[in-house]
C-alpha positions as CSV (number, residue, x, y, z in Angstrom):
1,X,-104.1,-189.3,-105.3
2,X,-102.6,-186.5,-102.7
3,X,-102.8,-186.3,-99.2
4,X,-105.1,-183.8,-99.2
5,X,-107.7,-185.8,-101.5
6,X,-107.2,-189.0,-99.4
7,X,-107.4,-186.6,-96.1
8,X,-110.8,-185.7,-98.3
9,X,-112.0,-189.0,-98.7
10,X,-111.7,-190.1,-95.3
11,X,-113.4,-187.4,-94.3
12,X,-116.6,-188.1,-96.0
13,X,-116.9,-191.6,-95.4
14,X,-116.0,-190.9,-91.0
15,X,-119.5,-188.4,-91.7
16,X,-121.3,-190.7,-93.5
17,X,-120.7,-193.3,-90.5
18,X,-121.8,-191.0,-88.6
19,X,-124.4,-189.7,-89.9
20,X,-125.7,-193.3,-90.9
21,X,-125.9,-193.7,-86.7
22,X,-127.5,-190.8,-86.4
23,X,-131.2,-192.9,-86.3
24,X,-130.3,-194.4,-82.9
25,X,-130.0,-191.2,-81.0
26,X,-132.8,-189.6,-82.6
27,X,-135.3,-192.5,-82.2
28,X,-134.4,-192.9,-78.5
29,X,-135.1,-188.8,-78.1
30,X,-138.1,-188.9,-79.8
31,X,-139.6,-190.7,-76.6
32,X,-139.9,-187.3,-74.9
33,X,-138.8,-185.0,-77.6
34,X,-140.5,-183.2,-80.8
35,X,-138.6,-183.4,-84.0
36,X,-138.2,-179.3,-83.9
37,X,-136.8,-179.8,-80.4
38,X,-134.0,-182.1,-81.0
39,X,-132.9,-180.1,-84.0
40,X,-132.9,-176.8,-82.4
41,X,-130.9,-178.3,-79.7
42,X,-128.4,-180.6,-81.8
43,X,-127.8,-177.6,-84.0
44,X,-127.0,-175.0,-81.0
45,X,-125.1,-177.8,-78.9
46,X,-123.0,-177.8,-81.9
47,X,-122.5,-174.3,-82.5
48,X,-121.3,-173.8,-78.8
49,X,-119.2,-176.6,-79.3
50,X,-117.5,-175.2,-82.4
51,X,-117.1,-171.2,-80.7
52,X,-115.2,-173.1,-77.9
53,X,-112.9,-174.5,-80.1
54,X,-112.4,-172.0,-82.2
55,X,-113.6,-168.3,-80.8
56,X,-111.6,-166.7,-83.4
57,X,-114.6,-164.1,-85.2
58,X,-114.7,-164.5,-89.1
59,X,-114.7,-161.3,-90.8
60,X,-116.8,-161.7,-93.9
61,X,-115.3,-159.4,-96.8
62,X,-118.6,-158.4,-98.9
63,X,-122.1,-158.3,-98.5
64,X,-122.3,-161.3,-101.1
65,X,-120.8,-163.5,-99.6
66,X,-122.4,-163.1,-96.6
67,X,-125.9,-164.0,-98.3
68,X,-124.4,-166.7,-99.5
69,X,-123.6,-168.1,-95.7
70,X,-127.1,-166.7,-95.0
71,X,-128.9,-169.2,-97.7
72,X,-126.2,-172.0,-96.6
73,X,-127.8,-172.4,-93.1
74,X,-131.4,-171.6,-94.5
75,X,-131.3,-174.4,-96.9
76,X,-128.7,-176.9,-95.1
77,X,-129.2,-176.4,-91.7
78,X,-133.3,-175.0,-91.5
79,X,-135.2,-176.3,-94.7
80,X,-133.4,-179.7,-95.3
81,X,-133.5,-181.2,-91.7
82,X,-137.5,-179.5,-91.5
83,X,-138.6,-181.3,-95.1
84,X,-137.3,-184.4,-94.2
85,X,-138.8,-184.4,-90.4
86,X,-142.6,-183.3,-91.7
87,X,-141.8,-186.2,-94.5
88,X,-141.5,-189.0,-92.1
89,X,-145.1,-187.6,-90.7
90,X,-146.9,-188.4,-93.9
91,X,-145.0,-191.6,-95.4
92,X,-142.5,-194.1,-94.7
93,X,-139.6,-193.7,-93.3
94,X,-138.2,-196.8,-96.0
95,X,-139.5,-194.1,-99.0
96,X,-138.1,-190.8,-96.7
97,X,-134.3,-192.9,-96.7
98,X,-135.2,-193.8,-100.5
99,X,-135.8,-190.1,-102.2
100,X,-133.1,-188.6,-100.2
101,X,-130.4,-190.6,-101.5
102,X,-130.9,-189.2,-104.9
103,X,-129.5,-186.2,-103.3
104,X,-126.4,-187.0,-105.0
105,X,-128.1,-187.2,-108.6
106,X,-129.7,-183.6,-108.1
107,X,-125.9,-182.4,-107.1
108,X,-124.5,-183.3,-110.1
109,X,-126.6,-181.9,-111.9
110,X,-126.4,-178.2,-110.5
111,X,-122.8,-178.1,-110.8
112,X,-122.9,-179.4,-114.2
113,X,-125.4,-176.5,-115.1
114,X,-123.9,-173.8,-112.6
115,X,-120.0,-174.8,-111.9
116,X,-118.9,-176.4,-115.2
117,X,-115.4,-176.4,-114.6
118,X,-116.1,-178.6,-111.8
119,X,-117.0,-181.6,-113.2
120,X,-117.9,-183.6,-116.7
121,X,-120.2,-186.2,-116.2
122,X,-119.6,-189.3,-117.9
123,X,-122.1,-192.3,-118.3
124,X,-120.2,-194.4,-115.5
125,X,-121.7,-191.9,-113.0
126,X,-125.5,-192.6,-114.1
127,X,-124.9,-195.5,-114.6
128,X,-122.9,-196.0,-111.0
129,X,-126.6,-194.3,-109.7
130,X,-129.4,-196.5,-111.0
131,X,-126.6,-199.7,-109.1
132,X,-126.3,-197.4,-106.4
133,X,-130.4,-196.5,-106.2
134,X,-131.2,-200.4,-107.0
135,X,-129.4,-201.6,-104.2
136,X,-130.6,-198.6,-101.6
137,X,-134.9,-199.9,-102.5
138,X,-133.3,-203.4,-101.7
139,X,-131.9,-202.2,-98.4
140,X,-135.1,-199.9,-97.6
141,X,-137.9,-201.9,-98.8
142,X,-136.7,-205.1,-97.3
143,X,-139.5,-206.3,-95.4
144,X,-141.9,-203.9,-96.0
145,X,-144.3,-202.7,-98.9
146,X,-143.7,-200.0,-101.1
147,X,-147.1,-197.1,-100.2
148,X,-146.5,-193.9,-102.1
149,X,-148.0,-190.8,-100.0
150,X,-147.6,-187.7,-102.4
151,X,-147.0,-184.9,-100.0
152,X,-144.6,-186.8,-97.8
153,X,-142.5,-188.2,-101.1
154,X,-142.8,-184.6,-102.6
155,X,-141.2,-183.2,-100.0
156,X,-138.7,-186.1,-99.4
157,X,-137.8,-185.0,-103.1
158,X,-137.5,-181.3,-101.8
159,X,-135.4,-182.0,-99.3
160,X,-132.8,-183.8,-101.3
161,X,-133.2,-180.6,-103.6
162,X,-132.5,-178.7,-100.9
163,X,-128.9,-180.8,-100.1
164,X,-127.9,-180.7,-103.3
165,X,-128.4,-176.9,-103.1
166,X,-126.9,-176.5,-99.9
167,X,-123.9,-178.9,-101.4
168,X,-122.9,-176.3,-104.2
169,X,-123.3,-173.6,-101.4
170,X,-120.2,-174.7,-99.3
171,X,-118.4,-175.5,-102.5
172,X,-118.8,-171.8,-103.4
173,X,-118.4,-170.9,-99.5
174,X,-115.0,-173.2,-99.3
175,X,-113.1,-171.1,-102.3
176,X,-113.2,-167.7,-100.4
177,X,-110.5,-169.3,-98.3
178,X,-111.7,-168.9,-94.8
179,X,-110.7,-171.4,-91.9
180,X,-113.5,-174.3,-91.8
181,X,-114.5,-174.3,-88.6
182,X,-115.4,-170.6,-88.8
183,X,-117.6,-171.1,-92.0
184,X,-119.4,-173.9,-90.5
185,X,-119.9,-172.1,-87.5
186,X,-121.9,-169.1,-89.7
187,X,-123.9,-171.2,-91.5
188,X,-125.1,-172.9,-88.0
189,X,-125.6,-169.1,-86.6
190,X,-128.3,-168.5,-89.8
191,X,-129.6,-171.8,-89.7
192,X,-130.7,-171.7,-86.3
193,X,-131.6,-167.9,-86.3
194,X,-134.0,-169.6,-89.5
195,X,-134.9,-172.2,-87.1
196,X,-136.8,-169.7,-84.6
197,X,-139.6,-168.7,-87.0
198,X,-140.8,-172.8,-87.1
199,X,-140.4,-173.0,-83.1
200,X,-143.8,-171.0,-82.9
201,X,-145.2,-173.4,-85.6
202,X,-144.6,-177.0,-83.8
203,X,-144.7,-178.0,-80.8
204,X,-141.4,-177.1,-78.7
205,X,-141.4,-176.4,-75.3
206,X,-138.0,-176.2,-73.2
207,X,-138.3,-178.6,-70.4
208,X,-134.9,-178.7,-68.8
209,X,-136.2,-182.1,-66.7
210,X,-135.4,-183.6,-69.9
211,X,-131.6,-183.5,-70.2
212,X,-131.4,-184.6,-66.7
213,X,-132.3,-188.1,-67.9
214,X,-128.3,-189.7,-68.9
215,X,-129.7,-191.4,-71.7
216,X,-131.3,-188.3,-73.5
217,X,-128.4,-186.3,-72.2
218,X,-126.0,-189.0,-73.9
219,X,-127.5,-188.7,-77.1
220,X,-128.3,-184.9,-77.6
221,X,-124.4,-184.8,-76.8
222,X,-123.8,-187.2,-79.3
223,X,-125.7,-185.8,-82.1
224,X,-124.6,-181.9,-81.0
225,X,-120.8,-183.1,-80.8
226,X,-120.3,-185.4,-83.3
227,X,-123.2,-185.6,-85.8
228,X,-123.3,-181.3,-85.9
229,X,-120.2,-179.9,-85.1
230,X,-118.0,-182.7,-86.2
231,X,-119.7,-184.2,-89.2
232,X,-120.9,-180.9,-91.1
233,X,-117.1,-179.5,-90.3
234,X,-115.5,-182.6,-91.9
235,X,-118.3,-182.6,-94.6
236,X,-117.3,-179.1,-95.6
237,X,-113.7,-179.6,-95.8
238,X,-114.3,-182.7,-98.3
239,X,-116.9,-180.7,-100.1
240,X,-113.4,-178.4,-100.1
241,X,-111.1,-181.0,-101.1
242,X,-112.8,-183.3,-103.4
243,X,-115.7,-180.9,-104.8
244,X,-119.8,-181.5,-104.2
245,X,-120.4,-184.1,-106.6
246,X,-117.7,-186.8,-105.4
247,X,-118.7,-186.0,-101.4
248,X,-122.4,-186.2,-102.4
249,X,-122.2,-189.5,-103.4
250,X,-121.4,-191.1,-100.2
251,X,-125.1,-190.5,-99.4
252,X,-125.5,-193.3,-101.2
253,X,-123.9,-195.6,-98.4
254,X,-125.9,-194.2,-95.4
255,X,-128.5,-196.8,-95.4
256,X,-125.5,-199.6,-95.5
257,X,-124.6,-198.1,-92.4
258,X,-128.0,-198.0,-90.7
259,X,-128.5,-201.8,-92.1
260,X,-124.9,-202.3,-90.4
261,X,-125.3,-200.4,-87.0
262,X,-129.2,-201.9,-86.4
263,X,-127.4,-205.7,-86.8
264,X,-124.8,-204.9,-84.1
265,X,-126.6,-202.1,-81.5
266,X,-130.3,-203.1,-81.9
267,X,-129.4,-207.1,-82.8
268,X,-131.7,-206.5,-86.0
269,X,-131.4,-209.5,-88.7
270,X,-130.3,-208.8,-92.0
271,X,-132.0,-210.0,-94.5
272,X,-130.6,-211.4,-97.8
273,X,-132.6,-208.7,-100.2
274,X,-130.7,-206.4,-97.7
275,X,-127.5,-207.9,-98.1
276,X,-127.8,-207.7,-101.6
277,X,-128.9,-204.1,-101.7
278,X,-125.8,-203.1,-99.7
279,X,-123.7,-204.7,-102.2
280,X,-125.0,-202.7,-105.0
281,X,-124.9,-200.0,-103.3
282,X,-121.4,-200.4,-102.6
283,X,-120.7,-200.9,-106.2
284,X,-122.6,-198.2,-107.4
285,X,-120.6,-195.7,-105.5
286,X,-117.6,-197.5,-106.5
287,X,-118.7,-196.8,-110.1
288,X,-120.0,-193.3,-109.4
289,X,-116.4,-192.1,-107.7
290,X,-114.1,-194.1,-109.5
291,X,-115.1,-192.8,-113.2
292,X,-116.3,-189.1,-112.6
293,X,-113.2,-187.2,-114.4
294,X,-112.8,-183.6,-113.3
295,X,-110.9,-180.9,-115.3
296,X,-108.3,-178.6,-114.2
297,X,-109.3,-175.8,-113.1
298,X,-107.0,-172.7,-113.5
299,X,-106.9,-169.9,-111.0
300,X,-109.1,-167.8,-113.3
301,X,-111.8,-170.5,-112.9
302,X,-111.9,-170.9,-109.5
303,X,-115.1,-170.8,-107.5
304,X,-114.0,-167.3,-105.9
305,X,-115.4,-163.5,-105.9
């Protein structure tokens, strides 16, 4: 393994941590803010965030690609975060955390339609899934009954469509060979310029008393900062490194981390179906990355226009 595959690793499993936090911040905002709200400003914290570290303006080389950045913060920024939020309105938050995590399962299997000199799926992968899947309904269900709500799991199943999509999108996005920070960036510029249509639709208001409060302030900065600008940079550049399928699958360990991070910030008891589940979960991505086998790709093959 290279230093630029470990870097890739690494990578993915500090955004995973991250993003496996994430449920803290939000659930204390959502005291006082509207799901819309504390996207839109997450998202634009973040983009501020990355133009001060790196002003530098991207010059985009064809009109293509350009749609292809366009559809990047439509589906990964706009649509994914907006399925998932009107989900959790209609059915549990333990079937929402379920249904996204096969997010992974739809990414393999775009890039095995669309990129297939990316990757050749072996049995150890599917196989690696179902573990993985087993052990996530052990984590999620733990303590609670399992009440299917057909719009909310539909679009819980949309929005992990809508990942996987996005997930191919900055594979193709990360071979035209522009810095990351400055791709990331775009794709937050449309995916917030997406995002104004829906303020009209839900209920947002901008009520700067709000951020005055250090405890809302605290966490809109964490999940601007480090949740937006840090993890989707760092998420690119293993999507870069290791290709969408192998960063995908370290979905699967987001709900260990929430399991994890409720036990130590909100003194939460684990219990032993949950212990179990985060095992399997552990093994299943184990399986999942340890036997998907990749094929060269020559310079002729490469995801590039």
């Amino acid at each position: 393994m290279d230093k630029k595959t470990t870097a890739g690793h690494i990578t993915a499993l500090i955004t995973i941590v991250i993003w496996g936090t994430t449920f803290i911040s939000t659930k204390i905002l959502l005291t006082d803010f509207t799901p819309i709200e504390i996207l839109f400003f997450r998202f634009l914290l973040g983009l501020l965030a990355l133009i001060a570290v790196y002003p530098k303006r991207l010059k985009i080389k064809d009109k293509k690609q350009e749609l292809t950045f366009a559809v990047a913060g439509l589906c990964g920024i706009c649509l994914y975060y907006l399925l998932e939020n009107i989900a959790l309105t209609y059915t549990m938050a333990s079937n929402v955390g379920v249904i996204i995590s096969v997010a992974p399962f739809f990414t393999a299997i775009l890039s095995h339609v669309f990129i297939k000199t990316e990757v050749k799926l072996k049995a150890q992968f599917f196989i690696g899934f179902i573990v993985a899947m087993t052990g996530i309904c052990l984590i999620s269900f733990s303590g609670s009954e399992l009440k299917l709500n057909p719009i909310g799991d539909i679009l819980a199943i949309a929005a992990a469509f809508i990942w996987a999509v996005y997930s191919l999108l900055t594979r193709k996005i990360s071979g035209y060979g522009y810095n990351t920070i400055q791709t990331t960036r775009r794709i937050f510029t449309y995916g917030i310029l997406f995002m104004f249509p829906f303020l009209f639709v839900f209920d947002f208001s901008l009520d700067v008393q709000k951020f005055v409060k250090p405890e809302y302030a605290l966490n809109l900065i964490y999940l601007g900062l480090g949740a937006s600008a840090l993890c989707f940079v760092t998420w690119n550049y293993a999507v870069k490194e290791l290709g969408a399928v192998k960063t995908s699958v370290y979905i699967y360990i987001v709900p260990v981390i929430t399991v994890v991070t409720s036990v130590i910030a909100l003194k939460e008891e684990i219990t032993w179906m949950a212990a179990i589940g985060a095992g399997l979960t552990l093994i299943g991505l184990f399986l999942s990355e340890s036997k998907l086998k990749f094929k060269k790709r020559g310079k002729q093959n490469e995801c590039r226009e």
